[in-house]
KOLTOR-583552 format. One record per residue (C-alpha): chain; residue number from 0; x, y, z. Coordinates in Angstrom, 2 decimals, always signed. Layout:
# residues N
[keba "A", NUM, [X, Y, Z]]
...
***
This chain:
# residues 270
[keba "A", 0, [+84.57, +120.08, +109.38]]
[keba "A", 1, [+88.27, +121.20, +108.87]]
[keba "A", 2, [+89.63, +119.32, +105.49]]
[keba "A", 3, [+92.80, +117.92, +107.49]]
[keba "A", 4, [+93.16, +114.64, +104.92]]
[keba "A", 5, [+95.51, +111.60, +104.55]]
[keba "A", 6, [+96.01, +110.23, +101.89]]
[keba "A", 7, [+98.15, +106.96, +101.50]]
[keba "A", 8, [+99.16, +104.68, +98.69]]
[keba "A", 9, [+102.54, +104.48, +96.63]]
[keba "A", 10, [+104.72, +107.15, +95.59]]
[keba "A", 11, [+106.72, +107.41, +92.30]]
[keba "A", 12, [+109.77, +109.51, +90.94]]
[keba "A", 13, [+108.39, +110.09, +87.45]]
[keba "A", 14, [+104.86, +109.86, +86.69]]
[keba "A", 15, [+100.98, +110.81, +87.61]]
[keba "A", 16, [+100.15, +107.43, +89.22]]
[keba "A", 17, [+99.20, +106.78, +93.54]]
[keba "A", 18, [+99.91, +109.77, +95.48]]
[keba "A", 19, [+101.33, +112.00, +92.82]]
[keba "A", 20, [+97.46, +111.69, +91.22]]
[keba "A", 21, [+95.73, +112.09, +94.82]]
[keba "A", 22, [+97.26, +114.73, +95.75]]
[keba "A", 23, [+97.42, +117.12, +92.72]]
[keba "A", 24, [+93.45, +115.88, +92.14]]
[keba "A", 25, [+93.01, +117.62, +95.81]]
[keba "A", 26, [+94.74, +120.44, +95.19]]
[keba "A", 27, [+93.14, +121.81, +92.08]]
[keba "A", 28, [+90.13, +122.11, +94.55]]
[keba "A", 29, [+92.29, +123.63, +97.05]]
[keba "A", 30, [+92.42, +120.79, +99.68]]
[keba "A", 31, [+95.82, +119.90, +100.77]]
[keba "A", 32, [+96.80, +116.40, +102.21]]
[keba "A", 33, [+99.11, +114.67, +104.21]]
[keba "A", 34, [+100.92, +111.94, +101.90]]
[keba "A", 35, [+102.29, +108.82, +103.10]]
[keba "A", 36, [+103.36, +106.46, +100.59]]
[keba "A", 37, [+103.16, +103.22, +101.29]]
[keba "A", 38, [+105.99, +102.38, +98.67]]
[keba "A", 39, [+108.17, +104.55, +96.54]]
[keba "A", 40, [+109.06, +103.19, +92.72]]
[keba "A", 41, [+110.51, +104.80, +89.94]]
[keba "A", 42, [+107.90, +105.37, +87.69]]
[keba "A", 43, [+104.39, +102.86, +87.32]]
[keba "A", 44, [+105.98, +99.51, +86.57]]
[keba "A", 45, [+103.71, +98.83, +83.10]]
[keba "A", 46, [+104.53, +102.56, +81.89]]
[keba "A", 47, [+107.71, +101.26, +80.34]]
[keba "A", 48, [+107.73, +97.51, +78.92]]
[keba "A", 49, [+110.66, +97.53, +77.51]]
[keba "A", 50, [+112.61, +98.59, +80.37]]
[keba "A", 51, [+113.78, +96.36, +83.26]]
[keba "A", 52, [+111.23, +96.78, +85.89]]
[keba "A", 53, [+111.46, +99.93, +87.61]]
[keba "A", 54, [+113.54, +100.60, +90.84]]
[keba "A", 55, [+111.82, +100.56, +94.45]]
[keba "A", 56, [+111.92, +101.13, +97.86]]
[keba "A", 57, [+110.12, +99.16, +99.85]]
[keba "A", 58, [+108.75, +100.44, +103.11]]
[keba "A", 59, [+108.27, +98.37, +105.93]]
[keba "A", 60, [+104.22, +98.56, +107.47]]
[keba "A", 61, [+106.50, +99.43, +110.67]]
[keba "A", 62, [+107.48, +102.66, +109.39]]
[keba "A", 63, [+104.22, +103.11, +107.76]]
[keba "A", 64, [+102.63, +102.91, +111.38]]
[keba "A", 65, [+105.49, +105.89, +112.38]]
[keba "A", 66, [+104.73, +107.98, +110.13]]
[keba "A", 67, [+100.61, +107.55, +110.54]]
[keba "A", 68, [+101.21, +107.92, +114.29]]
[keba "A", 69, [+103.53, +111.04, +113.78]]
[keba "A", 70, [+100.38, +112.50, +111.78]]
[keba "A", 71, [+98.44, +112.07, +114.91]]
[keba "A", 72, [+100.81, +113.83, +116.63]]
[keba "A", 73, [+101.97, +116.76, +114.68]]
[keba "A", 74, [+98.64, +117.17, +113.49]]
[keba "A", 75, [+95.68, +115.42, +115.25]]
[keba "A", 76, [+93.15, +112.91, +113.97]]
[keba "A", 77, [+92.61, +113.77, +110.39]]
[keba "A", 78, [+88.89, +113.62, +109.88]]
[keba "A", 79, [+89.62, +112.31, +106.18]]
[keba "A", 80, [+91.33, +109.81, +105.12]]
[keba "A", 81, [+91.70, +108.01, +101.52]]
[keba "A", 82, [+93.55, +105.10, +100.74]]
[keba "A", 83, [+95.10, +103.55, +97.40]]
[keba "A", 84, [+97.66, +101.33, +96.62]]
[keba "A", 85, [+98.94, +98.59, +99.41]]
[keba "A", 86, [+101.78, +96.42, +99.13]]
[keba "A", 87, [+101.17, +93.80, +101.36]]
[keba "A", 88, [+98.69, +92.32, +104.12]]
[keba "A", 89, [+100.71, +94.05, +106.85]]
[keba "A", 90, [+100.30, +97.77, +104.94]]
[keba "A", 91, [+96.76, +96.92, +104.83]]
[keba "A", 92, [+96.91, +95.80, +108.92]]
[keba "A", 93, [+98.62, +98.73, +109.51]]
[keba "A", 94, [+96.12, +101.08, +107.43]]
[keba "A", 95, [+92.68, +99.62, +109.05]]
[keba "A", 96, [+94.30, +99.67, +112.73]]
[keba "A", 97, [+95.17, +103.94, +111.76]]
[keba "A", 98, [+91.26, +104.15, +110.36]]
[keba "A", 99, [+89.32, +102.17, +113.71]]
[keba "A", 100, [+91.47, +104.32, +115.93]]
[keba "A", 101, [+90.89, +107.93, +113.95]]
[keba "A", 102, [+87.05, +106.31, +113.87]]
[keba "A", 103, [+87.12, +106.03, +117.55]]
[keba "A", 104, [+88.25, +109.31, +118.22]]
[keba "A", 105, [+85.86, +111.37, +115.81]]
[keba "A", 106, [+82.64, +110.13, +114.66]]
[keba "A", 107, [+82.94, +112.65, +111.77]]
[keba "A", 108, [+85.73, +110.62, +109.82]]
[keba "A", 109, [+85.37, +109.97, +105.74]]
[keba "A", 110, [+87.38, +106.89, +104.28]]
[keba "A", 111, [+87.54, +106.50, +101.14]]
[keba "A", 112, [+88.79, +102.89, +99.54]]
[keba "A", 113, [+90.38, +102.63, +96.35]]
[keba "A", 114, [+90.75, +99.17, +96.65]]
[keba "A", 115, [+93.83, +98.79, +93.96]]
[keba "A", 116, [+94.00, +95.17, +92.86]]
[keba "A", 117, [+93.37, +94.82, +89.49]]
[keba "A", 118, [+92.66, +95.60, +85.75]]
[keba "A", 119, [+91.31, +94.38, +82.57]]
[keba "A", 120, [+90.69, +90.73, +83.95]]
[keba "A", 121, [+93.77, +90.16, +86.26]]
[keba "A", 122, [+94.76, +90.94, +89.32]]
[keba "A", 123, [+98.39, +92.84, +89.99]]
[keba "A", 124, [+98.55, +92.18, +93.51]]
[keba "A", 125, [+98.78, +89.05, +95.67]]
[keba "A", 126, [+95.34, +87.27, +96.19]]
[keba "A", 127, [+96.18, +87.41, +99.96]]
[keba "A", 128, [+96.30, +91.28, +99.62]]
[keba "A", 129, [+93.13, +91.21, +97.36]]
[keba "A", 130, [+91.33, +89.22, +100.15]]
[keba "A", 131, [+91.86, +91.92, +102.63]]
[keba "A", 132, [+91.14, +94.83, +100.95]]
[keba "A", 133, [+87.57, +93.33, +100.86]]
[keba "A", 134, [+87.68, +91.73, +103.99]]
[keba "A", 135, [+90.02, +94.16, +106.37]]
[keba "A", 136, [+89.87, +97.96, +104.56]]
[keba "A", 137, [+86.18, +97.86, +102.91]]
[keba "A", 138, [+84.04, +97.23, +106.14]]
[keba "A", 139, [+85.46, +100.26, +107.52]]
[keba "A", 140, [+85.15, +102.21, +104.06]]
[keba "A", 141, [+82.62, +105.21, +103.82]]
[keba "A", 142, [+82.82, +105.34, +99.83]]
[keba "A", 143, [+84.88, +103.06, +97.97]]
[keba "A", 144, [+85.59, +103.08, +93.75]]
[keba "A", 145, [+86.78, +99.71, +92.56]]
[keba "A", 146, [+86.80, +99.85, +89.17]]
[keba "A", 147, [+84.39, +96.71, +87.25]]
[keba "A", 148, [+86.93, +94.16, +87.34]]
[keba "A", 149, [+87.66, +94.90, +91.31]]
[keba "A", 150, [+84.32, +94.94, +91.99]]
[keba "A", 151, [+83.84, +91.38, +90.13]]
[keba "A", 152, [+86.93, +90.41, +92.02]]
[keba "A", 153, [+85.39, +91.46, +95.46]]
[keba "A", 154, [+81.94, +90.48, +95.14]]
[keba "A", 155, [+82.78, +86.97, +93.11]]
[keba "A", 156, [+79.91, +87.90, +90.38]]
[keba "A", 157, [+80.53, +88.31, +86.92]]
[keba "A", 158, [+78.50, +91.36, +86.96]]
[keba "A", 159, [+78.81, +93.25, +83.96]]
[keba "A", 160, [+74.98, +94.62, +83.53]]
[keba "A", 161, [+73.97, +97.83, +84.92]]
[keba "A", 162, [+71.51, +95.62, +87.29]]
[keba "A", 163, [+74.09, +92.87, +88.01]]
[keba "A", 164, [+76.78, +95.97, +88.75]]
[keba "A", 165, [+74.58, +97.49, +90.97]]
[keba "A", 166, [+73.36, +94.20, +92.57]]
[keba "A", 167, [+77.25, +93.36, +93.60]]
[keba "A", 168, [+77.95, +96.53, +94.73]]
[keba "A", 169, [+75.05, +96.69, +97.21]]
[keba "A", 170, [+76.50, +93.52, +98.36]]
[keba "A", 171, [+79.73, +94.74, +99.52]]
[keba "A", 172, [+79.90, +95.89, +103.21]]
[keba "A", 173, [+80.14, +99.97, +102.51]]
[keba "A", 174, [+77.41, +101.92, +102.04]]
[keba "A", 175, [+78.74, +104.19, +98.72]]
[keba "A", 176, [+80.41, +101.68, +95.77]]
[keba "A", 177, [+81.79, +104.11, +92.82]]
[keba "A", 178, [+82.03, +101.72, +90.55]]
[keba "A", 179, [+84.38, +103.34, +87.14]]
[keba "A", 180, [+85.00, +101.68, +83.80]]
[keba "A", 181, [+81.34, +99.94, +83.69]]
[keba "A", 182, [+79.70, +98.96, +80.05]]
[keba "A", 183, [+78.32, +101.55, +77.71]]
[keba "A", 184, [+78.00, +102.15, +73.98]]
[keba "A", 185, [+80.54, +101.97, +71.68]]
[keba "A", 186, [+83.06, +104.78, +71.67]]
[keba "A", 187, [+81.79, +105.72, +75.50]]
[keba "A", 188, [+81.85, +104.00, +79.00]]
[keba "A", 189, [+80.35, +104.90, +82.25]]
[keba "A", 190, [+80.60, +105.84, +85.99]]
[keba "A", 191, [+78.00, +104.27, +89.03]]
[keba "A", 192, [+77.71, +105.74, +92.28]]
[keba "A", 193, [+75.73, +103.10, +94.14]]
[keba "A", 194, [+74.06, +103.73, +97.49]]
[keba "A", 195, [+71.65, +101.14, +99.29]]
[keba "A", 196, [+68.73, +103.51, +97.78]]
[keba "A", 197, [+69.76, +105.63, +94.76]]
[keba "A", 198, [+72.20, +104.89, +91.51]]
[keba "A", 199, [+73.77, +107.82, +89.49]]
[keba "A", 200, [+75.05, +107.16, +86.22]]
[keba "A", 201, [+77.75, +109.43, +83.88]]
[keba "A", 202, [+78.46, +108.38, +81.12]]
[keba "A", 203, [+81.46, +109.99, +78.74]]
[keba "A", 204, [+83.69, +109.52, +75.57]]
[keba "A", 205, [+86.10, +107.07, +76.18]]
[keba "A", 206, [+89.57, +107.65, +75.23]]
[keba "A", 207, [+91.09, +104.45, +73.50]]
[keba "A", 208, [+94.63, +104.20, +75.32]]
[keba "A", 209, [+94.87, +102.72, +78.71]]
[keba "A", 210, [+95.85, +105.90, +80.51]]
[keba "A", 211, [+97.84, +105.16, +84.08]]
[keba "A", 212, [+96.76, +106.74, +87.39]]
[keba "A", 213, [+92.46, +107.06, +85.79]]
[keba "A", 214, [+91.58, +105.17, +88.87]]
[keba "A", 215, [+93.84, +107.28, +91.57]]
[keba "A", 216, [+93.06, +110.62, +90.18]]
[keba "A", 217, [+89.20, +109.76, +89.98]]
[keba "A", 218, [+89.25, +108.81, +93.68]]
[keba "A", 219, [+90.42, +112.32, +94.62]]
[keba "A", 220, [+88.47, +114.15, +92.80]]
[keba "A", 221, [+85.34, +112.51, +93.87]]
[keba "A", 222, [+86.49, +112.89, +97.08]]
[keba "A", 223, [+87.61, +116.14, +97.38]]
[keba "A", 224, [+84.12, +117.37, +95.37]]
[keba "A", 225, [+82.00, +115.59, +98.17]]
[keba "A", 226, [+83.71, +117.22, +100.56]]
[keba "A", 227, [+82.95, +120.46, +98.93]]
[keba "A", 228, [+79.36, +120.02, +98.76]]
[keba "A", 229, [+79.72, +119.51, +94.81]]
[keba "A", 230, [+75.93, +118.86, +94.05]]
[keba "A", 231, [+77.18, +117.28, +90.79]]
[keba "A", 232, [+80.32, +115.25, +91.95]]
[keba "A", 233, [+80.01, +111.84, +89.97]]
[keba "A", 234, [+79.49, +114.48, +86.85]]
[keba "A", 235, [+82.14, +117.18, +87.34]]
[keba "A", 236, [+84.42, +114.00, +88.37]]
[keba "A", 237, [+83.97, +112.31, +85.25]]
[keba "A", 238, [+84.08, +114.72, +82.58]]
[keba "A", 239, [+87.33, +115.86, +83.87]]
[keba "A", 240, [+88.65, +112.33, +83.64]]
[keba "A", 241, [+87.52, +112.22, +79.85]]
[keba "A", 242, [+89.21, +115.69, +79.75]]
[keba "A", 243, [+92.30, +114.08, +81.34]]
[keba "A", 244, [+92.66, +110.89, +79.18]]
[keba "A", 245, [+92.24, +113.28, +76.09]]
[keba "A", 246, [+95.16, +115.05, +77.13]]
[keba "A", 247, [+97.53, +112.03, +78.40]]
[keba "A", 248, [+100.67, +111.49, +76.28]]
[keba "A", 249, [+101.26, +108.98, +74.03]]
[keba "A", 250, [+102.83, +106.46, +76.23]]
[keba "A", 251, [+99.60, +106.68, +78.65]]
[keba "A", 252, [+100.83, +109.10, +81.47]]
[keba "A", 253, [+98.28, +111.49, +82.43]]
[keba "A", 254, [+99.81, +115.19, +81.65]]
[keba "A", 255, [+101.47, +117.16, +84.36]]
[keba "A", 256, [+99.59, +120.07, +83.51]]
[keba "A", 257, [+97.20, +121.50, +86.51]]
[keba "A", 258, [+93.80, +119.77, +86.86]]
[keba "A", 259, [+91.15, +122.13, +85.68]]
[keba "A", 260, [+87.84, +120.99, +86.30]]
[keba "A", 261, [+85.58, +119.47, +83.59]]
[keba "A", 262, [+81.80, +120.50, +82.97]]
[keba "A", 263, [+79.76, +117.88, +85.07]]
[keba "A", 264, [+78.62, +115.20, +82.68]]
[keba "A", 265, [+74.68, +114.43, +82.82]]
[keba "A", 266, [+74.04, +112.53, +85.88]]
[keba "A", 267, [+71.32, +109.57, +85.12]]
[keba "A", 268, [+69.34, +108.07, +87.99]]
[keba "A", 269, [+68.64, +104.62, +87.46]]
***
């Protein structure tokens, strides 16, 4: 299968966050991508508190459906697809109508679901928007990594056991949940890939600082390792994000030095 991919989610000026993470997380494994932002901000609005808030531009779901459409076009049905960040209920409309009609033209399409809606017990996007990443863009989802407080959000348990995790994720409606930032010792935390049959496990050193654009990079990574055949995906994956969040600056940006990949943390089945 040719790697065409498309990747869409926001787009900043300054910073390692949405697309500028996807992207660069591809390319260190020599996949290119498409980008099409779904907004474009100055920088990641929590990366500097005592700022005003940063600029943006918003972009209508209208032109979002162009430039999907001009994809098509200029370069056919991309056969991968991951998505991040979404705005509002008509991004997300917009996103799952471009996935059913690339699924209806290939039967060899990947999605992959980052479905960005929350952190550390809140949600930063409106509960409508929430709602239909669960309900609209995860049915049609191949993989999908929520991180543990998305994947409390989506499934309504408190899961916060290895059992309980794995329990909510097999209850969402796509059949691989890579579920980041789950429980482990002190001083570590831990990865789950979750199929309806089989759970992996990584577990690494876990860097103190909340470090922005973990959750976008990880998604490409993973991706663009499964796509490769990477026998040891969920492992390479996350040691490279503990090598990552080692290396972010102080005020939590992830460095813009080039990605270079991590050896694969043991991989547990559970």
């Amino acid at each position: 299968m040719e790697k065409i991919i498309c990747a869409i989610s926001s787009q900043v000026m300054h910073g390692q966050v949405g697309l500028n993470a996807i992207t660069p997380a591809l390319r260190c494994l020599g996949l290119e991508s498409y980008a099409c932002p779904t907004i474009l901000l100055a920088t990641h609005p929590a990366a500097y508190p005592d700022h005003d808030p940063p600029a943006q531009l918003d972009i209508p779901a209208a032109r979002l459906r162009d430039m999907l459409d001009w994809l098509v076009t200029a370069a056919g049905v991309p056969p991968v697809i991951v998505s991040g960040y979404m705005p509002s209920l008509a991004h997300i409309e917009a996103v799952a109508d471009f996935i059913r009609f690339c699924k209806t033209q290939r039967s060899d399409v990947i999605y992959l679901c980052d479905p960005i809606g929350g952190d550390r017990g809140r949600l930063y996007v409106d509960e409508t928007v929430a709602q239909a990443l669960g309900q609209t863009l995860l049915p049609l989802a191949d993989i999908a990594t929520p991180n543990l407080f998305e994947l409390q959000w989506l499934s309504n348990t408190p899961a916060n056991k290895d059992a309980e995790i794995i329990a909510a994720a097999r209850g969402l409606i796509c059949p691989e949940v890579i579920v980041t930032s789950t429980p482990a010792p002190a001083g570590r935390i831990a990865t789950l890939a979750i199929t309806a049959v089989k759970t992996l496990r990584c577990e690494t050193a876990c860097d103190p600082r909340h470090v922005h654009g973990m959750g976008d990079t990880f998604s490409g990574l993973y991706l663009g390792l499964r796509l490769l055949n990477q026998p040891a995906a969920l492992g390479v994956a996350t040691a490279t994000m503990a090598q990552l969040a080692v290396q972010a600056s102080a005020n939590g940006q992830l460095s813009t030095q080039p990605i270079c990949l991590a050896p694969a943390a043991p991989e547990e089945t559970i």
